[in-house]
N, C-alpha and C positions, 0 to 999 in steps of 0.2 A: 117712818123708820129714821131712827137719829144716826146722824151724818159724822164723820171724823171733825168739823167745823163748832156743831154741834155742841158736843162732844167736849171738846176744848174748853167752851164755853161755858157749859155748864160746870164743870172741876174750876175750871178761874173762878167763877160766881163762887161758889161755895168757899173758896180759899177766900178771897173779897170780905165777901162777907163773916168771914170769923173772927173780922175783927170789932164784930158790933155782939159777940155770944155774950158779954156781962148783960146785955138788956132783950135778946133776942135768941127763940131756938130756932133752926135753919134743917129744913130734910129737901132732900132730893126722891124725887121718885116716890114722894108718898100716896096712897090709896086713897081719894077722901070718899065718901058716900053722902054728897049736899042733899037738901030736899028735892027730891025728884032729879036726881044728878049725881054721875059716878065719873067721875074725872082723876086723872097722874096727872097733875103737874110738873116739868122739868125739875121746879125746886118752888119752896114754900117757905116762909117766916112766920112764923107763932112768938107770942108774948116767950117769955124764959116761965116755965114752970118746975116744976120737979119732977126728975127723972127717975121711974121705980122699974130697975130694971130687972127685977121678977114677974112684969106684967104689960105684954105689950099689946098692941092693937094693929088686927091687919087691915083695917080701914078705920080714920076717920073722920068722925060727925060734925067735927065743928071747926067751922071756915078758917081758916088762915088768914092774917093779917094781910099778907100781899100773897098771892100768887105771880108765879114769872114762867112766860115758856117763851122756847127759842124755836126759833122758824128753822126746818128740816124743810130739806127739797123736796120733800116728798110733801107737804103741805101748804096751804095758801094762805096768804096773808087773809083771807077774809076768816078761815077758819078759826083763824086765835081770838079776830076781834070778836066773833061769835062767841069765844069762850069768856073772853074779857066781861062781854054783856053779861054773860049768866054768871062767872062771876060776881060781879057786882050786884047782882041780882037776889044772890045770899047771901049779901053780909063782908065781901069780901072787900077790902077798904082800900086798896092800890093792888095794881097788875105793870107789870114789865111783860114787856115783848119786846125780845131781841133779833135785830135780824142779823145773821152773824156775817154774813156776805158784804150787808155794804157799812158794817161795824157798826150801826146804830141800837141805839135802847129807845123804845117808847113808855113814858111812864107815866099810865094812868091815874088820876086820884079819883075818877067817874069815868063814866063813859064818854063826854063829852066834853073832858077838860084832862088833855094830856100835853105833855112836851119831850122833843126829841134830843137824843141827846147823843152827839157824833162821836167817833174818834176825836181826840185832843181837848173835850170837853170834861167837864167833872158834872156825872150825874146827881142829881138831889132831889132824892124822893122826899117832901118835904111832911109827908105824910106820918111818915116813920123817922124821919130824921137820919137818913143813909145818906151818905156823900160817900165818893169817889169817881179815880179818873176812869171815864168809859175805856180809854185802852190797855187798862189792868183784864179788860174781860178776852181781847183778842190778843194774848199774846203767846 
């Protein structure tokens, strides 16, 4: 259950991030259905494609460039990394997990090779090429 912290978090990301929309599409809360796997992510980046908006889809098929979710108290840090795995497991090429409590981002490029990234610091997914400051997300 997402928390007012949350919450916050996720509308800052999305505002954050609109400033990379000329190279990237950005959804919250979208449906996807991977192989063998039905996951929401908080929020999600896709390439920029074209948007036909007489035709929409209530889930989909094809992986997101990065996924990100933000840690709800109601959930455990071992849970996301669980998701992160399978994540990456279909294709999925960076994960962020934010823990909004102690203002940190982790941002994966694998499973095995992430870096944390504090309040006062400037994130860089170098994957995607996203930069900004981590305290744009808690405020």
């Amino acid at each position: 259950m997402p928390s007012k912290l949350h919450s916050i978090a996720q509308a800052n990301l999305m505002v954050i991030l609109a400033n990379y929309r000329e190279k990237y599409r950005f959804f919250s809360e979208l449906s996807l259905s991977l192989p063998d796997w039905d996951t929401v992510p908080d929020a999600c980046i896709y390439a920029k494609n074209s948007l036909d908006l007489f035709e929409d889809e209530i889930t989909v098929k094809v992986p997101p460039l990065c996924a990100i979710e933000i840690l709800s108290p109601s959930q455990s840090l071992n849970e996301l990394i669980e998701k992160v795995k399978k994540y990456f497991e279909r294709g999925v090429k960076s994960c962020w997990v934010v823990i909004p409590i102690m203002k940190n981002v982790y941002v994966f490029s694998d499973l095995q090779n992430y870096e944390v990234f504090k309040s006062g610091m400037i994130l860089q997914d170098n994957v995607l090429g996203i930069s900004f400051p981590v305290s744009e997300i808690f405020v």
